[in-house]
Residue, then its C-alpha position, 0 to 999 in steps of 0.5 A: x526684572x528689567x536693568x537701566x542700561x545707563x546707571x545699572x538701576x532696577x526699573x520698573x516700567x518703561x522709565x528709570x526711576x534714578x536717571x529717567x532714561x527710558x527701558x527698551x521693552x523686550x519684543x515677544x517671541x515669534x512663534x515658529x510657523x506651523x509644519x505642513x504635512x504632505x498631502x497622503x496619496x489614496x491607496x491603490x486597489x487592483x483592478x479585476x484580473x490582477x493588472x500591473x498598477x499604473x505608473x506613480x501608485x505604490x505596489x501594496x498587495x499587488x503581486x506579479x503573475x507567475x511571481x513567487x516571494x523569497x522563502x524568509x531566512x531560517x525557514x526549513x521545511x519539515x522532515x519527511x516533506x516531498x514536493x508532489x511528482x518528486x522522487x529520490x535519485x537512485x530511489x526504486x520502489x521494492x520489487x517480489x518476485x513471484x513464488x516458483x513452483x506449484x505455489x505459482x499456481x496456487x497448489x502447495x505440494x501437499x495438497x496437489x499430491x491429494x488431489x492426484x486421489x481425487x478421481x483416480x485415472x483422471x485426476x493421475x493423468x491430469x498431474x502428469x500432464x499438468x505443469x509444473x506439477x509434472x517436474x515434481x518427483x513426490x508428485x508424480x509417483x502419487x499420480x502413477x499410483x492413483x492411476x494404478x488404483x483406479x485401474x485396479x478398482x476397475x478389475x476388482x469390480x470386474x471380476x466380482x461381478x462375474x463371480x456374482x453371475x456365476x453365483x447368482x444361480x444358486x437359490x439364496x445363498x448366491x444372492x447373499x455372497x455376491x451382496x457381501x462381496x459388492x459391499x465389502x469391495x465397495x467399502x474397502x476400496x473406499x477406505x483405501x481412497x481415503x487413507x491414500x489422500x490422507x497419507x499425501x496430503x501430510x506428505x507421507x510416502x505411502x507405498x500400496x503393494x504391487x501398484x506402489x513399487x510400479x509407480x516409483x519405477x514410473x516416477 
């Protein structure tokens, strides 16, 4: 409510009641004028092949060729990571030799001593020649051996085929004796070779009479 300002009395409208002395009427506030906004800028889409934006354009989502963003702090690569084409100073990859010896040619010893039995002459001679098998002193006797028997084996079927000429003659009885001999020659010569690889391969010393005592001298 609205005080006079010359008697200090209440006023009700434009007058004073006791003094008549008029009341100034309060001007209504001026509102404030309104903000006005900046006009917003159209945002800027890259052309094809990856162009610089023209001058005054905001940068949004355009990236520099060549450009690489910094790595954001406290970002660690995991364990174990390795850029491709990178290796570790001082770094060499683990290296084998191969093996020396008769295992170089793909021969265990064993195995190359039964095989000097194989063929006998050939097989011995072959292992004598052959290397590294030639150094081996277990391996060589068994290839003078082999030569031996198979030298041997040859005269045994020399002469029993002379005794069964001269047997020959005799009707019945010189047939018989020369088949015996043939087979009995035959199969024991056979049994002999394969007693002799057997005892190689397990790598036994197997020192057949006369021809074995030859063989270690040679050996």
């Amino acid at each position: 409510m609205a005080m006079c300002a010359t008697c200090g009395s209440e006023v009700q409208g434009k007058f004073c009641a006791k003094c008549g002395s008029p009341v100034p009427v309060a001007a209504a506030p001026v509102p404030p004028p309104p903000q006005q906004q900046a006009p917003q800028q159209p945002q800027y889409q890259p052309p094809p092949g990856n162009q610089p934006p023209p001058q005054g354009y905001p940068q949004q989502g355009y990236q520099q060729p060549g450009y690489q963003q910094p790595q954001q702090p406290g970002y660690q690569q995991p364990p174990g990571y390795q850029q491709p084409g990178y290796q570790q100073p001082g770094y060499q990859q683990g290296y084998a030799p191969p093996p020396a010896g008769p295992q170089a040619a793909g021969l265990q010893d064993n195995m190359a001593n039964a095989l000097c039995y194989l063929l006998t002459l050939l097989t011995g001679i072959l292992f004598l020649v052959l290397a590294p098998y030639n150094t081996n002193k277990t391996t060589r006797f068994h290839a003078f051996q082999a030569i031996f028997f198979g030298a041997g084996t040859i005269v045994a079927f020399i002469a029993s085929s002379i005794i069964s000429l001269i047997l020959l003659p005799i009707p019945f009885i010189g047939a018989i004796v020369s088949l015996i001999l043939h087979l009995g020659l035959g199969l024991g010569v056979f049994i002999l070779w394969l007693m002799l690889m057997y005892k190689a391969y397990n790598n036994e010393m197997w020192v057949l009479p006369v021809i074995g005592p030859l063989a270690q001298k040679q050996a």
